[in-house]
C-alpha positions in Angstrom: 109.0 -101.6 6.7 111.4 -98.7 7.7 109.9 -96.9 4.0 106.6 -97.6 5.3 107.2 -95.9 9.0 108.3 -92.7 7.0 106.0 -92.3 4.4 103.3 -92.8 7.3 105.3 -89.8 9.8 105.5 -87.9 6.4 101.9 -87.9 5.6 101.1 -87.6 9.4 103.3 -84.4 9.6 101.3 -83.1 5.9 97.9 -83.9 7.9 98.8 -82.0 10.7 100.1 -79.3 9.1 97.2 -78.9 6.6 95.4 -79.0 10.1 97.1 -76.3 11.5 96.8 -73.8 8.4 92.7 -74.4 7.9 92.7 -73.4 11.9 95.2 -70.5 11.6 92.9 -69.4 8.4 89.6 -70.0 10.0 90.9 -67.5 13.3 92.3 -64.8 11.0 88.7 -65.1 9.3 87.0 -65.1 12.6 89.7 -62.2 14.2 89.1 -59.9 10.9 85.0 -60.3 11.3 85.1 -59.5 14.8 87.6 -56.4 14.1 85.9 -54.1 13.0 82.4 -54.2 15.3 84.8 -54.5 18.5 85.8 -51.3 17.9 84.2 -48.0 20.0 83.9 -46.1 16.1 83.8 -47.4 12.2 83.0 -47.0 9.2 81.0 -49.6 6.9 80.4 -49.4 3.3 77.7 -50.8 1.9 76.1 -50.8 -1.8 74.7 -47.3 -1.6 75.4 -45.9 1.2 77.9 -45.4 3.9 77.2 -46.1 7.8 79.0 -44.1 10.7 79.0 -45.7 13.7 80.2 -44.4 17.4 79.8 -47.1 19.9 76.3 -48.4 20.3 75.2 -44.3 21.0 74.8 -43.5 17.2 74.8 -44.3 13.4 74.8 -42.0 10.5 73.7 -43.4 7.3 75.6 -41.4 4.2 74.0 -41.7 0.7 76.5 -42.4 -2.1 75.2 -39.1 -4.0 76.7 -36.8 -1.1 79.3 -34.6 -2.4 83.4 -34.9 -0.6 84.2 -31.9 -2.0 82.7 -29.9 -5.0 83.5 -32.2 -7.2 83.7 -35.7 -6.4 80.7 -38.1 -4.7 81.2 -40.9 -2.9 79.8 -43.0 -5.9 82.7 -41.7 -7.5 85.6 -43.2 -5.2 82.9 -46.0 -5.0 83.3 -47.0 -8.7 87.0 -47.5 -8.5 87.2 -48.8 -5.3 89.0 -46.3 -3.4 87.7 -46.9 0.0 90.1 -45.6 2.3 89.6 -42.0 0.5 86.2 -42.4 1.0 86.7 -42.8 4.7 89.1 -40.0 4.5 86.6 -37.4 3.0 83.4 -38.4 5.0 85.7 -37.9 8.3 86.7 -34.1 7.2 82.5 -33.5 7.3 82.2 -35.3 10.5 82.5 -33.7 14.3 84.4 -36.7 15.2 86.5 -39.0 12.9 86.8 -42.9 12.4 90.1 -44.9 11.6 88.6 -48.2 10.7 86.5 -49.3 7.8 85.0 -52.4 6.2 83.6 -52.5 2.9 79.7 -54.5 2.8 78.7 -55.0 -0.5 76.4 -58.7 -0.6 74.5 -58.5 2.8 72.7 -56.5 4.8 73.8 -53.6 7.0 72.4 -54.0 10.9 73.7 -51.7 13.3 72.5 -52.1 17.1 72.9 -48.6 18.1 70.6 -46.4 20.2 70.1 -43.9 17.5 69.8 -44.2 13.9 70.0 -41.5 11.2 70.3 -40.3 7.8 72.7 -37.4 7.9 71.5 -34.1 7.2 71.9 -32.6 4.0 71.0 -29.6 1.5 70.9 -29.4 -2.3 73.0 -26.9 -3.6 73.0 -26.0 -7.8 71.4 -29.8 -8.4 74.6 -31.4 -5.8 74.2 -32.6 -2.5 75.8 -31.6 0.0 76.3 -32.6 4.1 74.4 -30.1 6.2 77.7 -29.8 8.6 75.8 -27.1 11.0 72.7 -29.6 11.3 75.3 -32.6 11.8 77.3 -30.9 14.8 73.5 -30.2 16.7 73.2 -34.0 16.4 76.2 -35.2 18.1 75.6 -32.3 20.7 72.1 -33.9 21.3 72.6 -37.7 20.9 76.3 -38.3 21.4 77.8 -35.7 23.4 75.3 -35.5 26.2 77.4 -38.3 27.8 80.9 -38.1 27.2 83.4 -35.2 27.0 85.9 -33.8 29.5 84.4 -31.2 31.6 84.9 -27.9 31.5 87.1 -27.6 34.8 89.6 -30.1 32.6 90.5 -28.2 29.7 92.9 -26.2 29.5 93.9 -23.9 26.3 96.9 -22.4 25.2 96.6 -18.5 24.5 99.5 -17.6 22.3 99.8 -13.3 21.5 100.5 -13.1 17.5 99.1 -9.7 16.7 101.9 -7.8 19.2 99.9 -6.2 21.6 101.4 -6.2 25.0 98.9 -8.8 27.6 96.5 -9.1 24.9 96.8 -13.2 25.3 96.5 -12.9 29.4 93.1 -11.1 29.2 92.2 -13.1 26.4 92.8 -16.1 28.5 90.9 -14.6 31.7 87.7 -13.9 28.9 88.2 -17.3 28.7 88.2 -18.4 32.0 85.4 -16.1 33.1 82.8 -17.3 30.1 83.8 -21.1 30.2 85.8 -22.2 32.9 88.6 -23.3 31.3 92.2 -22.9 32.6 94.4 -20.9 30.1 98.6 -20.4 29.5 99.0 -17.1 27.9 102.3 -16.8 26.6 103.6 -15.1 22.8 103.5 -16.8 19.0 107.3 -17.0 17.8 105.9 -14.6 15.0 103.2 -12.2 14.5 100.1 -13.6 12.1 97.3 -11.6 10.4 94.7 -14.5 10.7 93.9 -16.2 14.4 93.9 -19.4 14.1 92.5 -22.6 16.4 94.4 -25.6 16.8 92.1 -28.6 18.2 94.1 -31.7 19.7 91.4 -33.7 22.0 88.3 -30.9 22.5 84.6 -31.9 21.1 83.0 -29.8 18.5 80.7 -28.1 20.6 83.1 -27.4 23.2 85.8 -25.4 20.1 82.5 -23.7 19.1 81.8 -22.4 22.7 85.5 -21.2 22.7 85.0 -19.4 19.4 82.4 -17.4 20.6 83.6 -16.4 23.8 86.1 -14.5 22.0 86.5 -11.5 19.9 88.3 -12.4 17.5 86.2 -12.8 14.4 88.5 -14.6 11.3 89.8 -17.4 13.1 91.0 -20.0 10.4 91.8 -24.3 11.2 95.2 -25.2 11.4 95.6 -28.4 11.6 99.4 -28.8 13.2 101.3 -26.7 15.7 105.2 -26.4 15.7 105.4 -26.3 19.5 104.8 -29.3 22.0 102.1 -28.7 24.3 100.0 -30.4 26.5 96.6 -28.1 26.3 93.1 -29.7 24.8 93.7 -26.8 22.5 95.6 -23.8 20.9 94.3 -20.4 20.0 97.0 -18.0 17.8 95.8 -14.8 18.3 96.0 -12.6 14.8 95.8 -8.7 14.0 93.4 -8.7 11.7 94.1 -6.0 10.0 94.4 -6.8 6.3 92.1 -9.7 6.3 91.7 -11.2 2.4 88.3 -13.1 3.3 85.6 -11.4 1.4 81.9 -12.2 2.5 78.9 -12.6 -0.4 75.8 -11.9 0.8 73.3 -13.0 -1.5 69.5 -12.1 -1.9 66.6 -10.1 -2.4 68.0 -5.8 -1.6 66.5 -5.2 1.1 67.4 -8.4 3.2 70.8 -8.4 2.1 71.3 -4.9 3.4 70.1 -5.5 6.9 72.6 -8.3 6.9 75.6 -6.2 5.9 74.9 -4.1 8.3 74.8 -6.3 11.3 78.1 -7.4 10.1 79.6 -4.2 9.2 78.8 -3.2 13.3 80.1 -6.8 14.4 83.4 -5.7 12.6 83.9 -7.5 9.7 84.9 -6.5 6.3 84.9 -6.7 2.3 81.4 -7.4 2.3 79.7 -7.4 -1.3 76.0 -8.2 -2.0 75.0 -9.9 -4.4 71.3 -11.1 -5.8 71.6 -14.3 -6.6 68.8 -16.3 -5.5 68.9 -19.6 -3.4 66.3 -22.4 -2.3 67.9 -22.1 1.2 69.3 -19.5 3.7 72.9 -20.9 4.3 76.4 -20.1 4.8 78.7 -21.8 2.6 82.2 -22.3 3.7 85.4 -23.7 3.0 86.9 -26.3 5.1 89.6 -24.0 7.0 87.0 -21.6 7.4 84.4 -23.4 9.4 84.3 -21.3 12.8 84.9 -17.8 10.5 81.5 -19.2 8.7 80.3 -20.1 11.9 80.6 -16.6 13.9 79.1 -15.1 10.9 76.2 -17.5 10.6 75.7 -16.7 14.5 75.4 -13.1 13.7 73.1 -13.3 11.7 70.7 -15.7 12.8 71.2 -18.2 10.2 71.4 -21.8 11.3 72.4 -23.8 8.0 75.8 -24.8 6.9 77.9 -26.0 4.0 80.8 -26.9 3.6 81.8 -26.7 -0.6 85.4 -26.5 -1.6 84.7 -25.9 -5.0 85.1 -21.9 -4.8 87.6 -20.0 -4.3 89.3 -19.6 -1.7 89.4 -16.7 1.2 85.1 -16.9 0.4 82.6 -17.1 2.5 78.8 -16.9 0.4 75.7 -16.2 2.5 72.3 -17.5 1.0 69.5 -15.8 2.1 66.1 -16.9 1.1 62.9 -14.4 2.0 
């Protein structure tokens, strides 16, 4: 009898525990499925193409064929399954970045979002390519019309590193005067040829105004800064002076000279010309040198962008079809 009463408590305590673990399996199952749409941003990959999603605003839809860099597709991380760099290089293409993905391969993708698109792109030498200028007037029409801190808010850090005495206070007034934003001048540790931006919370269209409401003209991305600060963002003002960025014009002689010229007044230097003919007027760029790229494509009128880290670097190649 007493055998009986614990071989009955022993399989009632087996039960319930079995119980308990197909519950705690089926929440974790439910919890992980919920996960990834409860978030504001995300990434899904499906079987050929990726989908970028920010809140129920927008979607981007991302063929596998689209290049990361000049090498490598997103078929190619695809094939062995490395989906976190996949997420990684889409999110250095994209004006604003996601941290969570889920991978979508037997079902169908439904997104309820307000706007739906296929992201812009170019073909360049038979590769395809994100058309990142194209991308950023998206978000400013369909994503940033409604969010952002306003201009009053931000405040940028104005550090001297081209030694010239109260260059970074009247920097910082240009500043003020052209966008409203409040400004603290002070001087870099060190003096730097390049200028450089430093973005910590700012929008892409926002760092664009910024660029162009100054005069500085090779302004590289740098990604950290060595000194604690509590600005939207930091501008390192350089000299200038022995610049290594070389600009290729490319295209028919008489359209290619025109262009030099308007950047030879605007400043810049090393310009060469070239005639190598394209099936697109473009600026192609590497990654740290988006807003150089992007000043020049301002200049001169071009509104197509690239961004190809295949060449070399310290290059920026202008495409000019007649």
């Amino acid at each position: 009898m007493v055998k009986r009463q614990k071989k009955s408590k022993l399989l009632s305590i087996i039960i319930f525990l079995v119980i308990t673990l197909i519950g705690l399996l089926y929440m974790n199952i439910n919890t992980n499925n919920k996960r990834i749409i409860d978030l504001p941003r995300y990434m899904v990959i499906g079987k050929e193409n990726v989908f970028v999603v920010y809140e129920d605003k927008l979607s981007l839809s991302i063929p596998f064929d689209i290049q990361l860099d000049g090498e490598k597709t997103i078929a190619d991380l695809n094939r062995v399954g490395n989906y976190r760099g996949i997420m990684d290089g889409i999110n250095k293409l994209l004006p604003e970045k996601v941290d969570s993905f889920e991978v979508v391969k037997n079902e169908e993708v439904r997104l309820n979002v307000a706007y739906k698109y296929n992201v812009p792109e170019v073909v360049i030498e038979e590769k395809r390519y994100v058309l990142t200028s194209n991308l950023n007037s998206l978000f400013m029409k369909k994503y940033y019309k409604s969010n952002g801190e306003t201009s009053e808010n931000v405040i940028v850090d104005v550090l001297n590193g081209n030694g010239r005495s109260g260059y970074a206070g009247r920097t910082g007034k240009k500043i003020e005067t052209a966008l409203s934003y409040k400004y603290n001048a002070a001087n870099y540790e060190r003096d730097s040829e390049y200028s450089y931006i430093i973005n910590k919370d700012l929008q892409a269209h926002q760092i664009e105004d910024l660029i162009m409401s100054l005069d500085e003209k090779y302004i590289k991305i740098k990604s950290e800064l060595d000194l604690p600060t509590l600005a939207n963002a930091v501008i390192i003002l350089g000299k200038e002076v022995n610049i290594q960025t070389k600009i290729n014009i490319h295209g028919k002689d008489k359209i290619t000279k025109s262009a030099k010229n308007i950047l030879v007044k605007n400043g810049y230097k090393n310009i060469s010309i070239g005639t190598e003919n394209g099936n697109l007027t473009v600026v192609e760029y590497r990654e740290e040198d988006y807003y150089i790229a992007y000043k020049i494509a301002k200049k001169l009128g071009i509104q197509n962008m690239v961004e190809s880290n295949s060449g070399k670097n310290n290059i920026i190649s202008v495409y000019i079809k007649e």
